[in-house]
C-alpha positions as CSV (number, residue, x, y, z in Angstrom):
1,X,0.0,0.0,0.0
2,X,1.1,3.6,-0.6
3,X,0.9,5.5,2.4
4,X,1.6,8.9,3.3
5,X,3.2,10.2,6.2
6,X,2.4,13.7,7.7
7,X,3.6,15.5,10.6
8,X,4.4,18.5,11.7
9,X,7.3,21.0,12.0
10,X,7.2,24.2,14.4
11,X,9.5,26.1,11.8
12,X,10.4,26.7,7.9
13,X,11.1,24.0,5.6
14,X,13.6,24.1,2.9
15,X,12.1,22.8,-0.7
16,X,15.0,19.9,-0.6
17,X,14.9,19.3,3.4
18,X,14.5,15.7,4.1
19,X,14.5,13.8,7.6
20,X,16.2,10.5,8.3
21,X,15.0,8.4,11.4
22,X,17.8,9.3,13.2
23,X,17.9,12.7,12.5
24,X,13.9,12.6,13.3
25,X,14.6,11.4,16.9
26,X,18.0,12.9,17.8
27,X,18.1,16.7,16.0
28,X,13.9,17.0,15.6
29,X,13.0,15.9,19.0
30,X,10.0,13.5,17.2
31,X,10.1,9.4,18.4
32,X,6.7,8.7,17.2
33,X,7.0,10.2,13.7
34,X,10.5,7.6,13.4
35,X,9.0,4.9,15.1
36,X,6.1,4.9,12.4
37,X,7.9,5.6,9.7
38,X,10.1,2.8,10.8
39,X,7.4,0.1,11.4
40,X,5.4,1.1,8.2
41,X,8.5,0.7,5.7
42,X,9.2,-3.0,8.1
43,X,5.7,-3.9,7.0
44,X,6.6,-3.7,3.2
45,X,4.7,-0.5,2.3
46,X,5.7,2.0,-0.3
47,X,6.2,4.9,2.3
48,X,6.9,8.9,1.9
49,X,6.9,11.5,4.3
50,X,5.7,15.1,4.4
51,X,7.3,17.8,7.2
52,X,4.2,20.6,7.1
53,X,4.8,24.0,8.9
54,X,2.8,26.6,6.9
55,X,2.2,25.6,3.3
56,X,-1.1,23.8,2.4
57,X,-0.3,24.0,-1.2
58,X,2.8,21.1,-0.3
59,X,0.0,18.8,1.1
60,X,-2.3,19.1,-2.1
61,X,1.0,18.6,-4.6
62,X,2.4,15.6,-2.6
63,X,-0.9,14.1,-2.3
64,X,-1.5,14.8,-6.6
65,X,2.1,14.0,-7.0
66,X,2.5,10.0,-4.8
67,X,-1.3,9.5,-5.0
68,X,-1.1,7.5,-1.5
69,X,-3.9,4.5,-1.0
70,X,-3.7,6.4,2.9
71,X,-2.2,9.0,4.7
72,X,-1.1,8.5,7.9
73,X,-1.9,11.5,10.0
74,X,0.4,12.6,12.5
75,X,0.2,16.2,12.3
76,X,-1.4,18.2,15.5
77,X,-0.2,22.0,14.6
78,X,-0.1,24.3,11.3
79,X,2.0,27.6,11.4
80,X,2.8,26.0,15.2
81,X,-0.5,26.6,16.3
82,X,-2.9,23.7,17.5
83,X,-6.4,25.7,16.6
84,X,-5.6,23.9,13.4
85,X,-5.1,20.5,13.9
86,X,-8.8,19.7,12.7
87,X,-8.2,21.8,9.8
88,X,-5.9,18.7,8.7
89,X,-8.0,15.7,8.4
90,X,-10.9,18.0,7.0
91,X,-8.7,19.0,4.1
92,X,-7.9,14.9,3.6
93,X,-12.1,14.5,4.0
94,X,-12.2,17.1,0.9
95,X,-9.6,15.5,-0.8
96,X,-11.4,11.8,-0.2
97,X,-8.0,10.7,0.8
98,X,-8.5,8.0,3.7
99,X,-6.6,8.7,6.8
100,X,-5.5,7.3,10.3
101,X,-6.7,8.6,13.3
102,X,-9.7,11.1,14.2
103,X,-11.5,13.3,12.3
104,X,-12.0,17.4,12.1
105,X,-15.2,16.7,14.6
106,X,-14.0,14.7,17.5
107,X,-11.0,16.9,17.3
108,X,-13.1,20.3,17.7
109,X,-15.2,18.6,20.4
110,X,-11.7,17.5,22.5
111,X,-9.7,20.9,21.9
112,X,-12.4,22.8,23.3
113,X,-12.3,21.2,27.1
114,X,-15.1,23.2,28.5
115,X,-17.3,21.8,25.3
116,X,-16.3,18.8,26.1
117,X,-17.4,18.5,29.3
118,X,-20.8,20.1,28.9
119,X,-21.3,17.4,26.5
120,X,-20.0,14.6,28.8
121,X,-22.1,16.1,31.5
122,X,-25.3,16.2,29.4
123,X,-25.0,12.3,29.2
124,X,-24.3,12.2,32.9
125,X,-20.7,11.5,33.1
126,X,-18.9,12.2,35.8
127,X,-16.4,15.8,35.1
128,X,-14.9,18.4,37.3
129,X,-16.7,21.1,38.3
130,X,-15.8,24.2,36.4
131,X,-16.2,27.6,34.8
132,X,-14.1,29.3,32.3
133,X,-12.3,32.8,31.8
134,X,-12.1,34.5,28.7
135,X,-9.6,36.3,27.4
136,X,-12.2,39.2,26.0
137,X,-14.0,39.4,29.5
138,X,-11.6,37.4,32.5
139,X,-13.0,36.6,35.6
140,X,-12.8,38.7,38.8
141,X,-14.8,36.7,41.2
142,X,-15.6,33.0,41.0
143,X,-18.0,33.1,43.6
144,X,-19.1,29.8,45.4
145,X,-16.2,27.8,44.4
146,X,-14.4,24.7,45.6
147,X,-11.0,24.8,46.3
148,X,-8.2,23.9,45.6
149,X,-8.8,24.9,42.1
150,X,-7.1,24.0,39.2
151,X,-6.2,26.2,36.5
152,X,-5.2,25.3,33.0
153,X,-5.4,27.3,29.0
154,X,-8.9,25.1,27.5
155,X,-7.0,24.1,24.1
156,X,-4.0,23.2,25.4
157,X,-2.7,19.8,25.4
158,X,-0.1,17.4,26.2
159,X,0.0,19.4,29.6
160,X,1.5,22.6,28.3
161,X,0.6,25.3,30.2
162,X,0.4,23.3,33.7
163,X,2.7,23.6,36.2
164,X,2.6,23.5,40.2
165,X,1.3,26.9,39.8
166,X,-2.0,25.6,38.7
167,X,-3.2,24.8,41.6
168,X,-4.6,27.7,43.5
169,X,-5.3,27.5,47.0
170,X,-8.0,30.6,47.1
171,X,-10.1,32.8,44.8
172,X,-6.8,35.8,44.2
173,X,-4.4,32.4,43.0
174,X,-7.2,31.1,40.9
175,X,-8.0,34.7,39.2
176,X,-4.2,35.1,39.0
177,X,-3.3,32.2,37.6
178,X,-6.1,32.6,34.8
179,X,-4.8,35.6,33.9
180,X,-1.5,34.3,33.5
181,X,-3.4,31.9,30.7
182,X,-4.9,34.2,29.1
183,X,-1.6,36.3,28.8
184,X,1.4,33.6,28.3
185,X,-1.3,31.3,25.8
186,X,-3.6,33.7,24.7
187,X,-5.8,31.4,25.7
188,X,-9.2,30.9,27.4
189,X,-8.6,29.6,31.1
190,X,-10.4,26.5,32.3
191,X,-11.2,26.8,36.3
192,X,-12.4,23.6,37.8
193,X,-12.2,21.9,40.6
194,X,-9.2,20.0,41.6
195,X,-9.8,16.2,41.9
196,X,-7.3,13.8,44.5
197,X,-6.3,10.6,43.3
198,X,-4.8,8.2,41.1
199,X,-4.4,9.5,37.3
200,X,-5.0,6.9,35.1
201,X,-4.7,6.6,31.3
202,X,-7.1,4.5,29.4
203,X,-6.2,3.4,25.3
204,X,-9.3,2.9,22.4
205,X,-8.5,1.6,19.3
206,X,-11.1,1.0,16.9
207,X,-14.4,2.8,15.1
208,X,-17.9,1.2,15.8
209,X,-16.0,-2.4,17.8
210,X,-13.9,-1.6,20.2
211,X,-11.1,-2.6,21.9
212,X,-10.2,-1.0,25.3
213,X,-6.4,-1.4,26.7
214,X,-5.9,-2.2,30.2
215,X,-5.6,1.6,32.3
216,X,-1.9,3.1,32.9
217,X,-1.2,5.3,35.8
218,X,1.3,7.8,36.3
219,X,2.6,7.4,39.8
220,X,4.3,9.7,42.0
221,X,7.1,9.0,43.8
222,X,8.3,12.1,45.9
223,X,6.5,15.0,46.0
224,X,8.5,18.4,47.2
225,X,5.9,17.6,50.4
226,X,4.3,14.9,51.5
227,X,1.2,16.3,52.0
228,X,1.3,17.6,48.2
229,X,-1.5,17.4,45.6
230,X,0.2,14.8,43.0
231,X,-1.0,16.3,39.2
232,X,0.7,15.7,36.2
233,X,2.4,19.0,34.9
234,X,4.2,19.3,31.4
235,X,7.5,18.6,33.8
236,X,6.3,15.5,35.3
237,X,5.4,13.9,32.1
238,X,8.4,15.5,29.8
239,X,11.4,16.4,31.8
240,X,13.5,12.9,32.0
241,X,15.5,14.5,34.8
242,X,13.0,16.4,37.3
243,X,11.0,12.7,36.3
244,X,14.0,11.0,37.6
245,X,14.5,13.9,40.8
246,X,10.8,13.0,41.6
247,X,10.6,9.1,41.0
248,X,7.8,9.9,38.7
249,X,7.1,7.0,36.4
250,X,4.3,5.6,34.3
251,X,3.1,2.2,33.7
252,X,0.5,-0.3,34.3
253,X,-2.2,0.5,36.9
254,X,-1.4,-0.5,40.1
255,X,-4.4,-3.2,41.8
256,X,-8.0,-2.4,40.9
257,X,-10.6,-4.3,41.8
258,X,-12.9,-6.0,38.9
259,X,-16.1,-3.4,39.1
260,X,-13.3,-1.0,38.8
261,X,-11.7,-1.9,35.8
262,X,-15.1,-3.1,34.3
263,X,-16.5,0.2,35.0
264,X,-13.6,1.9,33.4
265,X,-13.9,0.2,30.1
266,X,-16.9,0.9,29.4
267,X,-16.5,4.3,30.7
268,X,-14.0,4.7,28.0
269,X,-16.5,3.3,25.0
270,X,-18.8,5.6,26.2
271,X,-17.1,9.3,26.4
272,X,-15.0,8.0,23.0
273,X,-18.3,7.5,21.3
274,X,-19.9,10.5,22.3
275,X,-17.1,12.5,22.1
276,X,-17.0,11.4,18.4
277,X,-13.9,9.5,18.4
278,X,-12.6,7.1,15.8
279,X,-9.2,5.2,15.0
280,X,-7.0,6.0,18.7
281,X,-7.9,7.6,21.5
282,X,-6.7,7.8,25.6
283,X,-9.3,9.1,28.2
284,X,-8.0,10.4,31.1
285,X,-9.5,9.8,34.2
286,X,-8.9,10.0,38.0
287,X,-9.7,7.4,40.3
288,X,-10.7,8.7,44.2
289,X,-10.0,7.1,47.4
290,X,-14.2,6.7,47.8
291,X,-13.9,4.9,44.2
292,X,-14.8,7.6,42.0
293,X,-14.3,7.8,38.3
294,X,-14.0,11.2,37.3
295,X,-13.4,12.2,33.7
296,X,-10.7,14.9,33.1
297,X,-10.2,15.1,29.3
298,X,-10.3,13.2,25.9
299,X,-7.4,13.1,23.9
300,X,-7.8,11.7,19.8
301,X,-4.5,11.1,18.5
302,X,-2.3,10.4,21.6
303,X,1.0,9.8,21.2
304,X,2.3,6.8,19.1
305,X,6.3,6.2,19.8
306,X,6.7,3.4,21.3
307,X,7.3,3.9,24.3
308,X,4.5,6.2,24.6
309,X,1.6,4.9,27.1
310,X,-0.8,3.9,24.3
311,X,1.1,1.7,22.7
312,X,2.3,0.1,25.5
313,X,-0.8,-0.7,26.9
314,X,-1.1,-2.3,23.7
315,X,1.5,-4.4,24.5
316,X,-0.1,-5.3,27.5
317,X,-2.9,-7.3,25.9
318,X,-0.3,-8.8,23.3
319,X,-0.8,-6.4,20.5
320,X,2.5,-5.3,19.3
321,X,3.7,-2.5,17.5
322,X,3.7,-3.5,14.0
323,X,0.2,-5.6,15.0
324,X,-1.3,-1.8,16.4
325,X,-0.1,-0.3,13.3
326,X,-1.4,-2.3,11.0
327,X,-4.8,-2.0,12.5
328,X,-4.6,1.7,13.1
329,X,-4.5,0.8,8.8
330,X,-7.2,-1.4,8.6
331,X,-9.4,0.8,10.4
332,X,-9.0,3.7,8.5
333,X,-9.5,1.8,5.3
334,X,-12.5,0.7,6.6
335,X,-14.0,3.5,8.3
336,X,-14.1,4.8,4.4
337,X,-16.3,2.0,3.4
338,X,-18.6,1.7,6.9
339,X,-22.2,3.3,6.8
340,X,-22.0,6.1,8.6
341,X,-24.7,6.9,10.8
């Protein structure tokens, strides 16, 4: 099969650039896009890649040019911003191009967290309590509020914009913090309420059948203080040495009962299909000490490397890479061909 490989770049391209594996993972910082690249050429398809930054006129011209049976879609920015990341697959939908991964809907849903939750909510799924900031109008009270709250920029993801300082104790930290949002992201602020207890990380792979992975957690190994909320911020999951500093590690869930797990399957189909999600997805939940599933955020797309969580949960049920990738294939060749509702 032809297939198509695009991903993104956070800066100019030069017309004759081109990215080996190694210089993919070492100079451009990007283990998934080489460990794809790398499995897909293993399993004997006729592969080419595409680095997009700001030109849409490259996509149409590789895509008249190779003519891929697919294209597998790895791109989540365009001229670095992430407002655009739908904008992607809908341009392959126009083109009638199949693709991996979700579509220009259930990535608008997901990017907009306070959306998403309104619309979890609606079908009585458990979320954090919240409100939102805007940048045009910013909150000066937040009235009859819980706290500690927790304050994060609505369209982020991959925890960028999260650090220890998103966690305010009173009203002034929360308002301050959301400010700092709007000003550092230019960004709406999401205010909700902070939820204790285990973080786990729950893989879907499929369209209308569904396969859910057994959860991952993220465990904490030395808070600064004992007595300190345990969240994941953009250092805890990315920063190899304040990961090592901390003891912070990820990996499979640690004991949970049946009902537990049971109810976080299906948990998972359910927010994944109303959410709109097809191809991959992780829900992130957090488990509290009276039992509680409470949903944080959908992600479509996550991460693919290898090592990454999804694909390691994966591994967990016997699917290995090359077996995942080759379905993530499958599926998107047949979501073109399934009825859709």
């Amino acid at each position: 099969m032809k297939i198509l490989v695009l991903f993104d770049m956070h800066r100019p391209i030069g017309p004759d650039e081109t990215f080996s594996l190694r210089s993919l993972r070492t100079e451009e910082g990007k283990p998934m896009e080489a460990d794809v690249l790398a499995c897909l050429r293993k399993l004997g398809h006729d592969v080419e890649a595409l680095a997009v930054f700001d030109d849409v006129k490259a996509v149409f011209d590789k895509i008249e040019l190779f003519k891929p049976d697919l294209v597998f879609n790895l791109c989540e920015t365009f001229f670095s911003d992430r407002a655009h990341e739908p904008n992607v697959p809908a341009l392959l939908e126009l083109m009638r191009v199949p693709y991996t991964g979700a579509g220009p809907d259930a990535l608008m849903l997901c990017k907009d967290k306070a959306l998403a939750k309104k619309l979890l909510a609606f079908h009585r799924i458990r979320v954090a309590r919240f409100v939102v900031s805007s940048r045009e109008r910013p909150l000066r009270r937040l009235g009859r509020f819980s706290y500690p709250a927790f304050v994060k920029p609505i369209s982020e993801e991959a925890s960028d914009g999260i650090a220890l300082a998103s966690l305010a104790k009173n009203e002034q930290e929360a308002i301050e913090r959301a400010r700092f949002v709007h000003d550092r992201f230019e960004s709406d602020a999401l205010v909700e309420e902070y939820i204790d207890g285990r973080e786990l990380y729950i893989g879907v792979l499929g369209n209308k059948r569904l396969t859910v992975f057994p959860p991952r957690e993220i465990f904490f190994g030395e808070p600064p203080d004992d007595d300190a909320p345990r969240f994941a911020t953009a250092k805890a999951k990315w920063n190899d040495a304040y990961r090592k500093k901390w003891k912070i590690r990820n990996g499979p869930a640690g004991p949970l009962a049946p009902a537990v797990e049971r109810k976080l399957a299906e948990l998972a189909r359910r927010v994944y299909r109303i959410l709109h999600i097809r191809g991959v997805g992780r829900i992130d939940v957090r488990l509290t000490p009276l039992g509680e599933v409470v949903v944080m955020e959908a992600n479509p797309n996550p991460a693919l490397a290898k090592e990454d969580d999804f694909a390691q949960a994966a591994a967990q049920v016997g699917i290995g890479y090359e077996v995942l990738i080759r379905k993530m294939l499958e599926n998107a060749i047949r979501w073109k061909s399934e009825p859709q509702a």
